[in-house]
C-alpha positions as CSV (number, residue, x, y, z in Angstrom):
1,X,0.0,0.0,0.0
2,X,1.3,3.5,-0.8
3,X,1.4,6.5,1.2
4,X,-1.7,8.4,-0.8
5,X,-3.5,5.3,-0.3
6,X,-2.7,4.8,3.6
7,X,-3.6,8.5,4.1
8,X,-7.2,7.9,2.3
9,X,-7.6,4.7,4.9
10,X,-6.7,6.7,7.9
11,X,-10.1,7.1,10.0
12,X,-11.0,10.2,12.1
13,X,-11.3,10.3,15.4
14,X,-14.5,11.1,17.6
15,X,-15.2,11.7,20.9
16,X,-19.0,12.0,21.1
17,X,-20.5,13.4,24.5
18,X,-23.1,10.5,25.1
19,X,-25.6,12.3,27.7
20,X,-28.5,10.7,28.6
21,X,-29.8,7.4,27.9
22,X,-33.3,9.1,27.0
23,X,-31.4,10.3,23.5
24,X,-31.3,6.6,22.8
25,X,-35.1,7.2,21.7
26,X,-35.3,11.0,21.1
27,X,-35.4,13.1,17.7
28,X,-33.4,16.0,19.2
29,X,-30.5,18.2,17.6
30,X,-27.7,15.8,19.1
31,X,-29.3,12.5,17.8
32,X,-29.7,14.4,14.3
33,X,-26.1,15.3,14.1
34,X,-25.4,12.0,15.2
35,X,-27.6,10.4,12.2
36,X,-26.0,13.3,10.4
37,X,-22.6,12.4,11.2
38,X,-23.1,8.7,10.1
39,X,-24.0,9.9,6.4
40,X,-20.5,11.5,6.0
41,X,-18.0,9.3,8.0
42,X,-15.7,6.9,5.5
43,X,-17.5,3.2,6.8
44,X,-14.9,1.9,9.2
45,X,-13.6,-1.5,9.2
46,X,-14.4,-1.7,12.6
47,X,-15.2,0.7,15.4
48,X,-13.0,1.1,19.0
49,X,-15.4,2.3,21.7
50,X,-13.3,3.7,25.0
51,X,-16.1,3.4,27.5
52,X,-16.8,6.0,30.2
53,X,-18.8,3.0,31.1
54,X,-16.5,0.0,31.5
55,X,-14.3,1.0,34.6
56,X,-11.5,-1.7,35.8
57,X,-8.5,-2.4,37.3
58,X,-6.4,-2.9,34.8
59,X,-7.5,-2.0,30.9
60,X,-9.6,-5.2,29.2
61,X,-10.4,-5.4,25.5
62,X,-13.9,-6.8,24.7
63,X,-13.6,-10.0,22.5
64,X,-16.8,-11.4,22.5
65,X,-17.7,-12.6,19.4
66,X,-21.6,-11.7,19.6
67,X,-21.7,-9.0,22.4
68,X,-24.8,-8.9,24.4
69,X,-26.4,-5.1,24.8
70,X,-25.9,-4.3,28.6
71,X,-28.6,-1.7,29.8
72,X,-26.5,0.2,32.6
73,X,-29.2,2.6,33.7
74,X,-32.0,2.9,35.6
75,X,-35.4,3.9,35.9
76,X,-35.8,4.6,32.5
77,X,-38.8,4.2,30.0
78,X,-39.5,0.3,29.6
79,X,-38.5,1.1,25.6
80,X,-35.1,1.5,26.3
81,X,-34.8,-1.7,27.9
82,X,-36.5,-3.4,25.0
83,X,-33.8,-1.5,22.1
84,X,-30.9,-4.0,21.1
85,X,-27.5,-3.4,19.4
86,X,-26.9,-6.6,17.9
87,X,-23.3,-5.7,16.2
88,X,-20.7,-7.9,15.9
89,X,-17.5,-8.4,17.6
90,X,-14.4,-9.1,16.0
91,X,-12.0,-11.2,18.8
92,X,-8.9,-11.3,16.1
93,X,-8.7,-7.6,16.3
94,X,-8.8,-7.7,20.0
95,X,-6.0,-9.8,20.3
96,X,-4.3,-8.0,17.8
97,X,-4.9,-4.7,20.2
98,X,-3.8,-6.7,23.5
99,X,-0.4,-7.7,21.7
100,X,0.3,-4.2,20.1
101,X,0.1,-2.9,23.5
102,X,1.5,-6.1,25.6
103,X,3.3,-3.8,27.7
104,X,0.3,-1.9,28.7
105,X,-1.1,-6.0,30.0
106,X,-4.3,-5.5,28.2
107,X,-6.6,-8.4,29.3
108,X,-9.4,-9.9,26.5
109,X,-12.6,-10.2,27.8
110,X,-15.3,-11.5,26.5
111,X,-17.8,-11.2,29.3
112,X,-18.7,-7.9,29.1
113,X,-21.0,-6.3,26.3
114,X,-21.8,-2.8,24.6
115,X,-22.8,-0.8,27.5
116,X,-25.0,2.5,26.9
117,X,-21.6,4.6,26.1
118,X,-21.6,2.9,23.0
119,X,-24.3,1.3,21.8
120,X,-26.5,4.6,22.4
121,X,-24.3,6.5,20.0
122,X,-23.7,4.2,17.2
123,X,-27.7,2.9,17.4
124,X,-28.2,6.9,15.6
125,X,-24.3,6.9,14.2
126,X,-24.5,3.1,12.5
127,X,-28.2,2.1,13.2
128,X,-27.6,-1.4,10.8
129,X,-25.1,-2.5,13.7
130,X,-23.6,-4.2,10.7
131,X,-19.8,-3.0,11.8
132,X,-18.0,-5.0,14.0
133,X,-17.6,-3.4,17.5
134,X,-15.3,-3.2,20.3
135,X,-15.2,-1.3,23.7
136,X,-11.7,-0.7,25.3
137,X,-12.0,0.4,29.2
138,X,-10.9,2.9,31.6
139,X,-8.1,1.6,34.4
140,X,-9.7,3.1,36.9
141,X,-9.1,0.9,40.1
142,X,-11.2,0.7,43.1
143,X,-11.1,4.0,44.3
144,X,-9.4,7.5,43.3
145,X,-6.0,6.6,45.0
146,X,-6.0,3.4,42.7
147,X,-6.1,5.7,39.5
148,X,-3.7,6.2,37.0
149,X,-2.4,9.2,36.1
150,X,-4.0,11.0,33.4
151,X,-1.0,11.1,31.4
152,X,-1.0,7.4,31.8
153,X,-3.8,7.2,29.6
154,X,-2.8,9.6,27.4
155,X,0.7,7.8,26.1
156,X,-1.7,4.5,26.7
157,X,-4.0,6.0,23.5
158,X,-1.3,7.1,21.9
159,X,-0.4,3.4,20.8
160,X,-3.7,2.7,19.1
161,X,-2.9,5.1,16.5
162,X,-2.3,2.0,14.5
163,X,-5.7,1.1,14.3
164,X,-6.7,4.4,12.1
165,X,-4.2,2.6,9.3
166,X,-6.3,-0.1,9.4
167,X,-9.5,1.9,9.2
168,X,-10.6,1.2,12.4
169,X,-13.0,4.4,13.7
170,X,-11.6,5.3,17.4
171,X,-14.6,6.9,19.3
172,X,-13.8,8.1,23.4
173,X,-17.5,8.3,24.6
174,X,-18.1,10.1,28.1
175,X,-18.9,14.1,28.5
176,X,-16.6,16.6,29.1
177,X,-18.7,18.6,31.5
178,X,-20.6,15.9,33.7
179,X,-21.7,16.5,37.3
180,X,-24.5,14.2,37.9
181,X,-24.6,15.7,41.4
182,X,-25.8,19.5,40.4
183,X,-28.4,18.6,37.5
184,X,-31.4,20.1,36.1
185,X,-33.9,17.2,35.4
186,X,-35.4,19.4,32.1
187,X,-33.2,18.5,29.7
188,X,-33.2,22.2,27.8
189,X,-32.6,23.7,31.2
190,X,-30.0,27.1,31.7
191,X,-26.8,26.3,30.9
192,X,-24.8,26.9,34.9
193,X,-22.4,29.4,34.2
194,X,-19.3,27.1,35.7
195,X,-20.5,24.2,33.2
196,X,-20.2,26.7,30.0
197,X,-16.8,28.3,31.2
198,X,-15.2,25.1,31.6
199,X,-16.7,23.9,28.4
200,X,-15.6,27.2,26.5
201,X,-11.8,26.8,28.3
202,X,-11.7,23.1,26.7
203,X,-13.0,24.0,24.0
204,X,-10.3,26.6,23.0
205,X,-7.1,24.1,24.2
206,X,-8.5,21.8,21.8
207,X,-8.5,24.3,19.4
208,X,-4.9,25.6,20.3
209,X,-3.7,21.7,20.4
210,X,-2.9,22.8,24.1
211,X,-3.0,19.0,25.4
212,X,-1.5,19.9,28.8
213,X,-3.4,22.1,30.3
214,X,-6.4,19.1,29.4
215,X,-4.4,16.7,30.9
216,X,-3.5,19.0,33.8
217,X,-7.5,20.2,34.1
218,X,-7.5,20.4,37.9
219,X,-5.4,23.6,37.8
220,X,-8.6,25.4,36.0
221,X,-10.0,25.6,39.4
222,X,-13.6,25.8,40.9
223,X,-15.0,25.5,37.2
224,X,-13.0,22.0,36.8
225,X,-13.9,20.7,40.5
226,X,-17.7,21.2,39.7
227,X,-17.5,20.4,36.0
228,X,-15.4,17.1,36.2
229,X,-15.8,15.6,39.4
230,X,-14.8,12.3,38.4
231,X,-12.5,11.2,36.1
232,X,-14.9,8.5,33.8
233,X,-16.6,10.8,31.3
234,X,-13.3,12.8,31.2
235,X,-11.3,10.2,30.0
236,X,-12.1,9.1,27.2
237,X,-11.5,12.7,25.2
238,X,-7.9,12.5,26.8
239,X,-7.5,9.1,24.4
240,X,-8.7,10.8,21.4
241,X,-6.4,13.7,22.0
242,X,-4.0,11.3,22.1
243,X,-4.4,10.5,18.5
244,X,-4.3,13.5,17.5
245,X,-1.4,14.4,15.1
246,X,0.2,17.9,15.1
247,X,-1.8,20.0,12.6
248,X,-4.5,17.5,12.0
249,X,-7.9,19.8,11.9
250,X,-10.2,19.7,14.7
251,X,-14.1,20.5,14.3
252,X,-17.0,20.3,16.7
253,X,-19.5,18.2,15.0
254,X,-22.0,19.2,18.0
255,X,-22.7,21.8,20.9
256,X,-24.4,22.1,23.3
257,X,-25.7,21.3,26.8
258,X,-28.5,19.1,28.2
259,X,-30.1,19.3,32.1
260,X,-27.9,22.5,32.8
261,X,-24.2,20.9,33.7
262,X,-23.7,18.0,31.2
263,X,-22.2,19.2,27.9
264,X,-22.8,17.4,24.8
265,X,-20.1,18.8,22.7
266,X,-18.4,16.7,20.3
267,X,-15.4,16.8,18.7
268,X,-14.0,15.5,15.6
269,X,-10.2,14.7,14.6
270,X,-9.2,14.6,11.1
């Protein structure tokens, strides 16, 4: 293969801010740039989920050849719970992922399933599920002195950028702004101020490819302890910084906020 026709291969990158489980069945503007977004995106040999969802000790690789559809939320509409992804899985791939990155001791597991951080974005992105799936997950330990630096994860995602050669689609799926805790239950509430000025600050280092001040967040202040109280929903836009490559183009292929403090912007890489 030559270079023109590696560089036509080479898949973008997404991080998609995932939100609630009720856009799994709503026509809103994030679940029509969603549908929107699946129109224009190359088809993928296979997509790489990095799950604000699947939290570990150590980082597993789903390799479940027929992944179940895991309904991780609660006291939702009976509709949701009657809504399957039936995808694929492709195990070669994960083993393929797991050797790459031996030194990382990614562990294959085929247990686990497509939990709603990725099976409620590529039901509107990819609603044939005909495109093999995989979920990678967050090292998170048992509590937060368990956790791995963030720059951990950061050189971690680096070593997937592999996979875009092969035309795999990389998507981080989490929210960049998500505080569960201080939520308004309308989903078209007032933005908080804090939530929009930590958005707006992220927004801008992504645009300035100013990945350390991301990966050193907590020094934004008040407007990162309220906006990213936990690390989950964070993490997964650290690995698809990651893959950024120096000049690649960035665009936001949604904005926005849902229930005041969750922001649903997301971000495309080349």
């Amino acid at each position: 293969m030559n270079q023109s026709e590696k560089q036509e291969l080479k898949m973008p990158v997404l991080f998609i801010g995932h939100g609630s489980p009720m856009n799994i069945i709503s026509d809103n503007k994030f679940t029509r740039d969603m549908k929107h977004l699946g129109n224009i995106l190359p088809t993928p040999t296979a997509i790489l989920v990095v799950s604000a969802h699947w939290l570990t000790t150590g980082t597993k690789i789903l390799s479940a050849k027929k992944p179940k559809t895991i309904y991780d939320f609660y006291g939702f509409p009976k509709e949701l719970y009657m809504i399957e992804y039936p995808s694929p899985g492709l195990p070669e791939l994960a083993t393929q992922i797991s050797t790459t990155l031996k030194s990382y001791g990614i562990v294959s597991d085929d247990k686990w399933g497509y939990d709603h951080a990725s099976w409620s974005i590529l039901k509107h992105i990819y609603p044939n599920a005909n495109i093999p799936v995989l979920e990678l997950s967050l090292d998170y330990g048992f509590n937060r002195w368990d956790l791995k630096p963030i720059k951990y994860h950061y050189q971690l995602a680096k070593n997937l950028a592999f996979l875009r050669e092969q035309g795999v689609l990389i998507i981080g799926s989490g929210n960049i702004v998500h505080n569960l805790g201080i939520i308004d239950y309308e989903i078209d509430a007032p933005v908080m101020d804090w939530a929009y000025q930590l958005d707006q600050a992220v927004k801008q280092n992504i645009l300035e490819y100013n990945h350390n001040d991301l990966i050193n967040f907590e020094k934004m202040g008040n407007i990162a302890k309220f906006g990213i109280p936990t690390w989950d929903h964070y993490l997964p836009l650290i690995y698809v910084l990651a893959l950024q490559e120096k000049d690649e183009p960035v665009k936001f292929v949604h904005e926005g906020f849902q229930h005041g403090s969750v922001s649903m912007r997301c971000v495309q890489i080349g």
